[in-house]
C-alpha positions as CSV (number, residue, x, y, z in Angstrom):
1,X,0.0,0.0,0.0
2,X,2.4,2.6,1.1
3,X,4.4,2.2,-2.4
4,X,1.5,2.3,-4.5
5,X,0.8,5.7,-2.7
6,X,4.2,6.7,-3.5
7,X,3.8,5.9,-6.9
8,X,0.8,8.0,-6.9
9,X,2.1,11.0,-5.3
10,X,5.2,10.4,-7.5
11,X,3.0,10.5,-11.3
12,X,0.6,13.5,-9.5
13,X,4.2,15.6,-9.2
14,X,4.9,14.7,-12.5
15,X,2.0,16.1,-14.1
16,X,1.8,18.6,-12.0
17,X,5.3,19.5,-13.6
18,X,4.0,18.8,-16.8
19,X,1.5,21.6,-16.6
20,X,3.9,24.2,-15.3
21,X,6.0,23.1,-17.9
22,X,3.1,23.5,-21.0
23,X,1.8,27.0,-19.3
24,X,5.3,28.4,-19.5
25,X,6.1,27.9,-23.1
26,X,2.7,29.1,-23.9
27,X,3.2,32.0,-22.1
28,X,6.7,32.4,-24.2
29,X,4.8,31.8,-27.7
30,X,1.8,34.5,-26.9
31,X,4.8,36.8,-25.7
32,X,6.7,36.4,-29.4
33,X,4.0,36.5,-31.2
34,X,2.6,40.2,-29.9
35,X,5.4,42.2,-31.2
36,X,4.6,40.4,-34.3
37,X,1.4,41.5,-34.6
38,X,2.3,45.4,-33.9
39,X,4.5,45.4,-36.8
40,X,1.7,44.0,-38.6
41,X,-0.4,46.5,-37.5
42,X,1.9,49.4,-38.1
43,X,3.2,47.8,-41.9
44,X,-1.0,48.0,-42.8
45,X,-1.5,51.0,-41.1
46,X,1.8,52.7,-43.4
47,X,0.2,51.2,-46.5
48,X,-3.3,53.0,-45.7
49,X,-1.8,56.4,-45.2
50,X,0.6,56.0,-48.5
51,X,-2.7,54.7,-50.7
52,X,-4.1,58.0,-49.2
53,X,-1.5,60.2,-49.6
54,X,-1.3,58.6,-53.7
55,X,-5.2,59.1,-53.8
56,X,-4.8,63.0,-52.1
57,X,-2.1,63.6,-55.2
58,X,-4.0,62.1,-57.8
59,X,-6.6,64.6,-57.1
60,X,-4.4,68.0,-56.7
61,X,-3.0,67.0,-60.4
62,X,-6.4,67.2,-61.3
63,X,-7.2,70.4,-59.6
64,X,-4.8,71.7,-61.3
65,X,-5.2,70.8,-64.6
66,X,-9.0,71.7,-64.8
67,X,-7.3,75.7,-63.2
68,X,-4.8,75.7,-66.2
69,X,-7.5,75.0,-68.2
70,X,-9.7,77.5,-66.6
71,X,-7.1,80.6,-66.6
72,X,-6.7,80.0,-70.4
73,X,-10.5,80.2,-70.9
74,X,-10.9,83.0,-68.7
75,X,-8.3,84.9,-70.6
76,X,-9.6,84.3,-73.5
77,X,-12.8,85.3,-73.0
78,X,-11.1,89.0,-71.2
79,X,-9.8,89.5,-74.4
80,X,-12.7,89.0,-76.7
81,X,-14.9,91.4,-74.2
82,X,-12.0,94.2,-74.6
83,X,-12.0,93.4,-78.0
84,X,-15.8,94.1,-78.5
85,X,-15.6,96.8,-75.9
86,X,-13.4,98.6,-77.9
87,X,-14.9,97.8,-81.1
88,X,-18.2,99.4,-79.8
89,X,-16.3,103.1,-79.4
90,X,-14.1,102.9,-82.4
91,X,-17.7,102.3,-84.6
92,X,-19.1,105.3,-82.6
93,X,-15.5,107.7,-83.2
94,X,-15.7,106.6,-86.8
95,X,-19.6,107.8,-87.2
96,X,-17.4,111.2,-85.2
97,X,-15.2,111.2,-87.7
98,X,-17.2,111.4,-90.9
99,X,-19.2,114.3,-89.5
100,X,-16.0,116.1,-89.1
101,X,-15.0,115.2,-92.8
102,X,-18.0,116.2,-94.2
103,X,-17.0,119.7,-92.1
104,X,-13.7,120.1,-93.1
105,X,-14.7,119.4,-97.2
106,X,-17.2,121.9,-96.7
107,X,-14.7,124.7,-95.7
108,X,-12.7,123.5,-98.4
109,X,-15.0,124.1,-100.9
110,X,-15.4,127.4,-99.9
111,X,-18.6,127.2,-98.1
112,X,-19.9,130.5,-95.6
113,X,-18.2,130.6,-91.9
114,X,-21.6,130.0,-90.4
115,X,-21.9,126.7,-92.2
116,X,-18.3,125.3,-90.8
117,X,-19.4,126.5,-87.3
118,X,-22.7,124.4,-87.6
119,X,-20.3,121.2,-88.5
120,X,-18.0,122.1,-85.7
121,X,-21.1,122.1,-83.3
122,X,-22.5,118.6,-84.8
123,X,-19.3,117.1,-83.9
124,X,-18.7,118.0,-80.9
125,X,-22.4,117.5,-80.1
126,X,-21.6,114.0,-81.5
127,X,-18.8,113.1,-79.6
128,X,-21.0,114.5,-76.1
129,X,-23.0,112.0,-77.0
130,X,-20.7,109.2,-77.6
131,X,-19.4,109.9,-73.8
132,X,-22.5,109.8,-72.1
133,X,-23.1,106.6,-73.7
134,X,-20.4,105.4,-72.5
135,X,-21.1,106.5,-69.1
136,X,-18.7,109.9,-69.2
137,X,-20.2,113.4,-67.7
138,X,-18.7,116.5,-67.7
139,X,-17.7,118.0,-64.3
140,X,-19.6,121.3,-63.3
141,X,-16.5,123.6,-62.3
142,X,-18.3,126.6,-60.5
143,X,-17.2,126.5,-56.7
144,X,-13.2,124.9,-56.7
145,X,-13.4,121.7,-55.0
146,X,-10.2,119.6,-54.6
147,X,-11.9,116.3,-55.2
148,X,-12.6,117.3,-58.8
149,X,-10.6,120.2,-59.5
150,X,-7.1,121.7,-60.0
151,X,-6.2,125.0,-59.9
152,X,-3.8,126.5,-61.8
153,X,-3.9,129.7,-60.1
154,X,-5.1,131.7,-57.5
155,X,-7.0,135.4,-59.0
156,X,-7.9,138.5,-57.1
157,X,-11.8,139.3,-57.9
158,X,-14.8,140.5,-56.6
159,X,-16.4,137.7,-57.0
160,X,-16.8,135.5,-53.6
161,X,-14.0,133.3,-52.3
162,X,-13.7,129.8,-53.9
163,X,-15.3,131.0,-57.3
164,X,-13.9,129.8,-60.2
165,X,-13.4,132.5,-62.6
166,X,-12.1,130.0,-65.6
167,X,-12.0,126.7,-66.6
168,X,-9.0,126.3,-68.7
169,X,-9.6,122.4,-69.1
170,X,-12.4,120.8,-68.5
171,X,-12.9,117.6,-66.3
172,X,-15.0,114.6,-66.4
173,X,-16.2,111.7,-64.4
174,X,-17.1,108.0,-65.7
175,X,-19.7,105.9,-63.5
176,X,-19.6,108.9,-60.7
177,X,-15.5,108.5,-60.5
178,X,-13.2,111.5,-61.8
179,X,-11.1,109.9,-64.8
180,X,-10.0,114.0,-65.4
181,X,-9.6,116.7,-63.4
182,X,-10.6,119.8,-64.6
183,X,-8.2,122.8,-64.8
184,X,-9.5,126.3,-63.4
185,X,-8.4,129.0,-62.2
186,X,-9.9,130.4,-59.0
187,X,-11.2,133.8,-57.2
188,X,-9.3,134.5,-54.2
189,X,-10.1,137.6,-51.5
190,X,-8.2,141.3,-52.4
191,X,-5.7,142.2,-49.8
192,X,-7.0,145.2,-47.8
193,X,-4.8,148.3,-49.6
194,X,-6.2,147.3,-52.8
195,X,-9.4,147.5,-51.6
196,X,-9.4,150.5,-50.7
197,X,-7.2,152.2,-53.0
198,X,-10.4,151.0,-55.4
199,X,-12.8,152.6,-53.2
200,X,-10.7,155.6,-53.3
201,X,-11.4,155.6,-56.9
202,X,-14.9,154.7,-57.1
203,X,-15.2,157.7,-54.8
204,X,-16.0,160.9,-56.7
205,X,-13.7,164.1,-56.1
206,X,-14.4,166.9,-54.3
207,X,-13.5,170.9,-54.9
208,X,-11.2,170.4,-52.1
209,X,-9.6,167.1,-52.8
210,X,-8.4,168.8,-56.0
211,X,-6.8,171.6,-54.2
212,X,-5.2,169.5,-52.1
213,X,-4.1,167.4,-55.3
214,X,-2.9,170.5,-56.7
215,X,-1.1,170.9,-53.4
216,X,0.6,167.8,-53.3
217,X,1.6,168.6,-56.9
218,X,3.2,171.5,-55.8
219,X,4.8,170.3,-52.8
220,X,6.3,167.3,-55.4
221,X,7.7,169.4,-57.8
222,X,9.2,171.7,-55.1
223,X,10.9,168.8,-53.6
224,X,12.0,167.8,-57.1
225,X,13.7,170.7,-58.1
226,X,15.2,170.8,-54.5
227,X,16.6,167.6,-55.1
228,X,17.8,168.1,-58.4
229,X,19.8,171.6,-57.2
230,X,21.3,169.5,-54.5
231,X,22.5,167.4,-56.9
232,X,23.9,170.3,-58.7
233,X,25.8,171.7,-55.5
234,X,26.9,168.2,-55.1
235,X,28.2,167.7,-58.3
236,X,30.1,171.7,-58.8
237,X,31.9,171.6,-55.4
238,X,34.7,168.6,-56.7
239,X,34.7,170.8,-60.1
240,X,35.4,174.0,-57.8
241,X,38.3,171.9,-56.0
242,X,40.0,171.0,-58.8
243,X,40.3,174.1,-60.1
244,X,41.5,175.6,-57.2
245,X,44.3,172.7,-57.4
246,X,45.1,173.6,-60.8
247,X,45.7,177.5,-59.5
């Protein structure tokens, strides 16, 4: 009995070892295999971001083709506009054009000065017309105003401060924005002496401001011939010297 026990015990160790034995080496095989399965992970995950960076590519190329291929239409069709834009005022300067002919080959043929004046005014009616058409207006140049004026220069006048007295070039706006300034020339306040050097003329004489003109008249010729005998005694007394040296 006792060494059937002992064989008992003796197998129970056994498997007992067995097990340890087994849990350990599976414990090693789970342990190798996970860091093979991160790099598994991490290779799949690389390939995923490279498809997406290829797909992310694949799509600027064509973003930028279809913008090549947009700039060249857009330029294209800039073009033709400017073209037609400008073929619209050249048609309209040429219909200018033969109304200044037709002026020019009337005076010419000798025709009366009140006939060439009428063609003058039909063109430049004409070509008034052709700007605001084309959206131009003329700029009304009667107070100065340095958003739409320039002035040439500054003229005393009686006229109030600011006026302009002449427009030497005139200005114009397109669409309410000044494309031209106009050139004028603008009143400006008289200095007090003027003023009243003018009143002083405007101011009709009296019986005794002509006395005292006469007067003054005196007095100035007096002080003239004064001056010019002075310049006499001035001019003798070196002549009188020299003499004297010569005795």
């Amino acid at each position: 009995m006792s060494k059937e026990k002992e064989e008992v015990e003796k197998n129970e160790k056994q498997d007992g070892q067995d097990k340890a034995e087994n849990l350990n080496g599976a414990s090693k095989d789970a342990a190798a295999a996970e860091p093979k399965n991160e790099v598994e992970k991490l290779k799949l995950a690389l390939l995923a971001k490279e498809n997406e960076v290829k797909d992310y590519y694949e799509q600027i190329i064509r973003l930028k083709a279809e913008f090549e291929n947009f700039r060249k239409r857009s330029d294209k069709e800039k073009r033709e506009f400017l073209d037609y834009g400008k073929e619209k005022i050249l048609l309209k300067q040429i219909a200018i054009d033969d109304v200044l002919t037709q002026a020019i080959k009337s005076a010419k043929n000798g025709g009366k000065l009140a006939d060439i004046i009428i063609g003058l005014d039909m063109v430049s009616h004409e070509f008034t017309k052709m700007l605001k058409e084309e959206g131009v207006e003329e700029i009304e140049a009667k107070t100065f105003d340095p958003k739409t004026c320039d002035a040439l220069d500054y003229k005393e006048s009686s006229q109030p401060e600011g006026t302009v007295l002449e427009v030497c070039q005139k200005g114009y706006k397109m669409n309410g924005r000044v494309i031209r300034y106009a050139k004028v020339i603008v009143a400006k306040a008289k200095t007090k002496g003027e003023t009243e050097s003018e009143a002083n003329a405007e101011k009709p004489q009296t019986q005794e401001d002509v006395k005292s003109g006469q007067n003054e008249d005196g007095v100035k010729k007096k002080s003239a011939q004064e001056c010019a005998s002075a310049q006499n005694n001035t001019s003798a007394q070196p002549q009188e010297a020299l003499e004297k040296d010569l005795r």
